[in-house]
Each structure stands twice: as structure tokens, then as C-alpha cells.
C-alpha distance (Angstrom), angle and dihedral (degrees) to the residues before:
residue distance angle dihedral
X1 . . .
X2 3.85 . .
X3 3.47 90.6 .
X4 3.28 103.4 52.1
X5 3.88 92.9 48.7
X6 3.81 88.6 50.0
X7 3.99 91.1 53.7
X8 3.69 94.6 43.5
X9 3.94 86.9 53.5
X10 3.95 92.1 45.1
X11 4.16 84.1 52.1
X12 3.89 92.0 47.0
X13 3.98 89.6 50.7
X14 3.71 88.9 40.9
X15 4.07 90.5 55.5
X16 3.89 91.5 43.7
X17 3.92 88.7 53.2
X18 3.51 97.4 51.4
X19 3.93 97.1 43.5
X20 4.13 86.7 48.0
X21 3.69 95.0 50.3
X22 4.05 91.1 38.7
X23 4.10 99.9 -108.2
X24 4.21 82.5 131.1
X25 3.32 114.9 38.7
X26 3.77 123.3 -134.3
X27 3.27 120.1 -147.8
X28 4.04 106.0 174.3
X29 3.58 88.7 97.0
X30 4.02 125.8 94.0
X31 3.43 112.3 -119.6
X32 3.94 113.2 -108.1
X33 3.67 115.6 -86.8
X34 3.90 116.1 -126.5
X35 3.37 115.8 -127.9
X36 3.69 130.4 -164.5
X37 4.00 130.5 -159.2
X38 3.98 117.3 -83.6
X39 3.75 101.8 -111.5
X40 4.35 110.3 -176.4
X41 3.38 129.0 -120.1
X42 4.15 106.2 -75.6
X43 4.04 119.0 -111.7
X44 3.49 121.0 -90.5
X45 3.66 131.1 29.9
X46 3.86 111.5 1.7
X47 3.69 105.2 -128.8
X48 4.53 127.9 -157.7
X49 4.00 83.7 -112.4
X50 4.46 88.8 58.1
X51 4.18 84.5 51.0
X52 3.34 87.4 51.5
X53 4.06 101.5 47.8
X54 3.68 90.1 33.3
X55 4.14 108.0 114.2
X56 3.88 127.9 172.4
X57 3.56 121.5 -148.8
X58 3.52 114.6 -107.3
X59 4.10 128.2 -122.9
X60 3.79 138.8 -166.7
X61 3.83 87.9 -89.9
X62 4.17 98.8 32.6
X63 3.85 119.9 -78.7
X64 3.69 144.7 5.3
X65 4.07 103.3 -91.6
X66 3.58 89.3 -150.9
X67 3.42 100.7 49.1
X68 3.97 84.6 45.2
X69 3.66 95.4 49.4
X70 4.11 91.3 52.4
X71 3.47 89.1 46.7
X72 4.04 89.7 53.6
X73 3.82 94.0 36.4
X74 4.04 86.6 56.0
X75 3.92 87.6 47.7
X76 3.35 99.5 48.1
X77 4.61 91.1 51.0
X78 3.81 85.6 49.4
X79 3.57 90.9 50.3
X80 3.93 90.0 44.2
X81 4.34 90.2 48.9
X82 3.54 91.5 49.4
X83 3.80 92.4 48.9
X84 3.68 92.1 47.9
X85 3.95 87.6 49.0
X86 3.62 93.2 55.0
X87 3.91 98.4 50.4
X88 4.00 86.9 48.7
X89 3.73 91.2 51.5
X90 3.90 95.6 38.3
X91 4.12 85.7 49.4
X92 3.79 86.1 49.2
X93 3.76 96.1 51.2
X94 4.31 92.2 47.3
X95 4.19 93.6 43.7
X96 3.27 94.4 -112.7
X97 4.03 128.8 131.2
X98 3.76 119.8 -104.2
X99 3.32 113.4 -90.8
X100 3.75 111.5 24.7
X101 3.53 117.8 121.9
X102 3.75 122.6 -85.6
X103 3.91 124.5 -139.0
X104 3.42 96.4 -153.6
């Protein structure tokens, strides 16, 4: 009985050894994600195609706050320019000065 304890343990340490040194592969692992460098939105005008490219870096709990909170803060002062740009051009096109109130 000893001896067959002693060769199932030699078999159980054999099978260990060859999955740690990659003999038997395991595949119930996910292979490793690639990752690349978080790289902010350019200056200027932000375009459909910087949207696209744009990628946060990803934490424990999802993404980097602060890289999420620059991204928003430079969203939200496009947004604001572009607003501003349309009232001027809109005030333009009716004769009236920039920055009166419209009654649209």
C-alpha cells in the first residue's frame, strides 16, 4: 500500500513540474492584455478620429480618475468654444452684436 501511495505522490510532483516549467500547457488563463501609454487629447480642435484613438489606462477598479477628469475637463472647454463660436456666428448672420441675448 506504501508503494502505491509513494508512486502516486512521485506522479502528482511529476505533473506539477511539468505544468510549472510549461511541459503541459495551461490554457485556463486569459491571455495578457497589451497595453499602450495614455497619450492626451492633442491641442487644438478635438477631431472624431482623437475620440476614436483616445485610451485611458486601466486600474484595479476601471480607469485613472485623473486621467478621466482631464480628458472631461478638455471636453467640456471644447464644447464651451464651439458654443461661444456658434452664438458669434448666429449674431453675425441676424445683425445683431455679439453677445446680446437671442430669443430663439
Amino acid at each position: 500500500m506504501i508503494v502505491v501511495l509513494i508512486a502516486l505522490l512521485v506522479v502528482v510532483i511529476g505533473l506539477a513540474a511539468a505544468v510549472v516549467i510549461g511541459r503541459i500547457p495551461v490554457t485556463t488563463m486569459d491571455d495578457p492584455t497589451a497595453t499602450s501609454a495614455f497619450e492626451p487629447l492633442p491641442e487644438g480642435r478635438v477631431t472624431e478620429d482623437d475620440l476614436d484613438a483616445l485610451r485611458l489606462d486601466q486600474t484595479l477598479r476601471g480607469y485613472r480618475m485623473s486621467q478621466v477628469d482631464g480628458v472631461l475637463d478638455r471636453l467640456r472647454d471644447e464644447l464651451l468654444s464651439r458654443d461661444r463660436e456658434i452664438e458669434r456666428l448666429r449674431a453675425e448672420l441676424a445683425g445683431r452684436p455679439v453677445g446680446s441675448a437671442s430669443t430663439d
